[in-house]
NUGU-786251 format. One line per 4 residues: number of its first residue (from 1); their letters; for each residue z, y, x of C-alpha. Coordinates in steps of 0.2 Angstrom, whole numbers, plus 2048, in hexadecimal, padded with zeros to 3 digits. Each point is the difference from the previous one (the first is absolute). Example, Ala and Ser with C-alpha at 12.3 -4.5 7.8 and 13.67 -1.06 7.14 Angstrom:
2
1) AS) 827/7EA/83E  7FD/811/806
% end
This chain:
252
1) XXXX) 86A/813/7E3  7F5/7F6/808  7EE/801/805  7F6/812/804
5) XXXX) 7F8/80B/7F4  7F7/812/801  802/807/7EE  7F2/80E/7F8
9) XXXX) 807/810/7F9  7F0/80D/7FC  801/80E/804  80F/7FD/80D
13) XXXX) 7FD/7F4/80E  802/7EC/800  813/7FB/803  804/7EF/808
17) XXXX) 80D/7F3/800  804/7F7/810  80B/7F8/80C  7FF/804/80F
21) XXXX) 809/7FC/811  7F2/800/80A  7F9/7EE/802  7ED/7FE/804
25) XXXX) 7FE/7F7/7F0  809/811/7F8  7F7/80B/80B  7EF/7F7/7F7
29) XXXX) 806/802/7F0  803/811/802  7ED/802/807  7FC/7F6/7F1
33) XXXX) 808/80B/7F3  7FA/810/807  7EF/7F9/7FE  804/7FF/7ED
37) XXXX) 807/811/801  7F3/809/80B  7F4/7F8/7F2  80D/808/7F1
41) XXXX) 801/810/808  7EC/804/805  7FB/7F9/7EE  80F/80C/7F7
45) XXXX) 7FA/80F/80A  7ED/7FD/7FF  7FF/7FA/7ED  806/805/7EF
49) XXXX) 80D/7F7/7F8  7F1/7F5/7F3  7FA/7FB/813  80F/7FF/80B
53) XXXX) 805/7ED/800  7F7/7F7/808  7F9/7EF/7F9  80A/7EF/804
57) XXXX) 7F0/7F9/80B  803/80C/80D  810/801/800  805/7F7/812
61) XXXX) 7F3/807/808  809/810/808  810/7F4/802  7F8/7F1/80A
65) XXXX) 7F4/80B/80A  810/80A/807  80A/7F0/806  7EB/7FB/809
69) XXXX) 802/811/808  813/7FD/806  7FC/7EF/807  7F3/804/809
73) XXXX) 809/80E/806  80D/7F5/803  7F7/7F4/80C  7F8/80C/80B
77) XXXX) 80F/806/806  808/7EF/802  800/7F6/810  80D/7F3/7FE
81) XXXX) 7F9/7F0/7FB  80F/7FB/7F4  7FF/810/7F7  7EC/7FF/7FE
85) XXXX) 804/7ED/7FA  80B/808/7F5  7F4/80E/7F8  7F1/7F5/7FF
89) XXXX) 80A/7F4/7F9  806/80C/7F3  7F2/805/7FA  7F4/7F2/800
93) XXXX) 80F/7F8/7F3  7FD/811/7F6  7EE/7FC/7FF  804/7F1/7F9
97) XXXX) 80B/803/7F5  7F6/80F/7FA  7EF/7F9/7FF  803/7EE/800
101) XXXX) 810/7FD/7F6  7FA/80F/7F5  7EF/7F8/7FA  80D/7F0/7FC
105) XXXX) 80A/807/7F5  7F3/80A/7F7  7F8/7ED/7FE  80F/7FA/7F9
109) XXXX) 800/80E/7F3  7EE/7FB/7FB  804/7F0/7FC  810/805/7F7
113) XXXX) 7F6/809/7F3  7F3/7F3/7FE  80C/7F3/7FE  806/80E/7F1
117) XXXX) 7EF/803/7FB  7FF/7ED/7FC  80F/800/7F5  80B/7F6/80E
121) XXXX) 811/804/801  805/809/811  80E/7F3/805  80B/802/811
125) XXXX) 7FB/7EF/803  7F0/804/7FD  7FE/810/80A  807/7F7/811
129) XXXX) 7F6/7F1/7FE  7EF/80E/7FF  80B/80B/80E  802/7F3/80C
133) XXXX) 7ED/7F9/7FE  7F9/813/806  80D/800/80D  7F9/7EF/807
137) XXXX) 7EF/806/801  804/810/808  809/7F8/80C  7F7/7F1/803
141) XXXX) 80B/7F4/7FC  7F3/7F2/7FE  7F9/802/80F  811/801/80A
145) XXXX) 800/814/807  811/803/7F6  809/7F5/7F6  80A/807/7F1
149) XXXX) 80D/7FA/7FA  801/7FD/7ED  80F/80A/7FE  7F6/810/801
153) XXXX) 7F6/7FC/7F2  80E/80B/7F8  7FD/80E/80A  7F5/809/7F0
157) XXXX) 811/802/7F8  806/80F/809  7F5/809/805  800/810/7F6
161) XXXX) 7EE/805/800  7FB/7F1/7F2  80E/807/7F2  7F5/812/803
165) XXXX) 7ED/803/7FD  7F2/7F7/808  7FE/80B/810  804/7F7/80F
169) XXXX) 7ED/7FD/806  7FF/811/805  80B/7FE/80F  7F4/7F5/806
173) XXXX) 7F0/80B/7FC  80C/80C/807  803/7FB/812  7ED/7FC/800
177) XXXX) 7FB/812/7FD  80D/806/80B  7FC/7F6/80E  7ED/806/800
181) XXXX) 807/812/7FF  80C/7FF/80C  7F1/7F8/80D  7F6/80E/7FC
185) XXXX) 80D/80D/804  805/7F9/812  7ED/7FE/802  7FE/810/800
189) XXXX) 810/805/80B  7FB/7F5/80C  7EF/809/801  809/810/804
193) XXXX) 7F1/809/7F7  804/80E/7F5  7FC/7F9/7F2  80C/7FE/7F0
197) XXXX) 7F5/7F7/7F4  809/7F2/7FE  810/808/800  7FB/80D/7F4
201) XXXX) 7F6/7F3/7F4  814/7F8/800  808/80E/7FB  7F5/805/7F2
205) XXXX) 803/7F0/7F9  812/803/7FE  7FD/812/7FA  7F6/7F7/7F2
209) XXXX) 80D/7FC/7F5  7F8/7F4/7F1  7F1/80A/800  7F4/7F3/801
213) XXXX) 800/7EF/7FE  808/7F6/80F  7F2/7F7/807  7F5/812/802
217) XXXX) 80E/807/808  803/7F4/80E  7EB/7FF/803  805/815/804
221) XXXX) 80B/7FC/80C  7F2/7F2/807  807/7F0/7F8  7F6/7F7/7F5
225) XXXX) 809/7F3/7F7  7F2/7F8/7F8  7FE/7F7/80F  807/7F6/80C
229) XXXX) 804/80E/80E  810/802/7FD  806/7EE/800  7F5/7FF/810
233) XXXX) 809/80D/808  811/7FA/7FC  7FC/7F0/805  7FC/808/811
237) XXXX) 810/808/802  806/7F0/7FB  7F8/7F7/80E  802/80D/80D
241) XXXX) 815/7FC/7FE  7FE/7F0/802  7F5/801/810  80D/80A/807
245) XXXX) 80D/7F7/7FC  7F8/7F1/805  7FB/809/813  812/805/801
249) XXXX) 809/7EE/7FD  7F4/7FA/80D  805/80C/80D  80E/7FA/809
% end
């Protein structure tokens, strides 16, 4: 089967479904689903059943914020220019299609159900035409940065997460959160102090379960998503790739 899952049993310990040959790109999803599980397994132990699940909007935090750590990790210890090219590259495409592409598709689905809402029929013809507009201003089409091609205009068709509920936002509120975690925590390696605040606020998080709403607890582990520090600090991260890999492909 394909893809990668790590499945909730309470009471037991998250099971999960993977492939595994030992690709990078493997090797990050593994990092990604032990973030879901490490979440699953500290919510299970800490909460009771009513609270253990933990609430769609938080979901990708623990998962994303694992696949920061191993890049990072990753890079440090990488000195050959190709294979740094490589990593950046790598994951400055997973912010994209994280936060970027994410935030696109969650559009499209708003416009689907307004187009409903006023009594319009939800047509294939239709739903390219509307697909292929958002994808020309993401892109920037107009203005020549990346031409698309009409033929993905179709593209909405088969991507699974449309014929499911409306949730595919929270990948990119997600990766915001995560990346502002994720700073903090080497922050405060990289200030070799003993202090575990950050770390500790992180983990209690995840110990949380659904016992409060999902905005309070990410302002306990020092995210507030009510403003624009997170997208700031992804946007960082995001700059801070392509700096390096710009530095790199000028070095002869």
């Amino acid at each position: 089967q394909s893809g990668a899952y790590s499945e909730a049993v309470y009471g037991v310990h998250p099971y999960q479904l993977q492939n595994f040959t030992g690709t990078y790109d493997e090797v990050s999803t593994l990092a990604h689903e032990c973030g879901h599980s490490m979440h699953t397994f500290l919510s299970d132990r800490a909460q009771p059943y009513v609270t253990h699940d933990y609430r769609i909007f938080v979901a990708e935090v623990a998962s994303t914020l694992n696949e920061n750590l191993l890049f990072h990790h990753m890079l440090a210890q990488t000195k050959d220019k190709d294979t740094r090219l490589y990593l950046l590259g790598t994951y400055l495409d997973g912010l994209r299609t994280t936060l970027f592409r994410q935030t696109l598709f969650a559009e499209f689905e708003l416009l689907m159900h307004e187009l409903a809402e006023k009594g319009e029929p939800l047509t294939g013809e239709k739903l390219t035409a509307l697909y292929l507009d958002l994808l020309k201003q993401y892109y920037g089409d107009a203005q020549g940065v990346c031409k698309i091609d009409a033929l993905y205009g179709i593209e909405w068709a088969y991507i699974p997460h449309f014929y499911y509920n409306f949730y595919v936002y929270q990948y990119a509120t997600s990766i915001m959160a995560s990346s502002l975690i994720a700073g903090n925590l080497r922050a405060e390696i990289a200030a070799q102090k003993s202090s575990t605040k950050a770390r500790d606020a992180y983990l209690k998080m995840l110990s949380a379960g659904s016992s409060k709403y999902p905005i309070d607890l990410l302002k306990d582990a020092g995210v507030d998503m009510t403003t624009s520090a997170p997208f700031d600090a992804a946007m960082i991260e995001m700059n801070a790739v392509m700096d390096e890999m710009e530095r790199l492909l000028d070095t002869k």
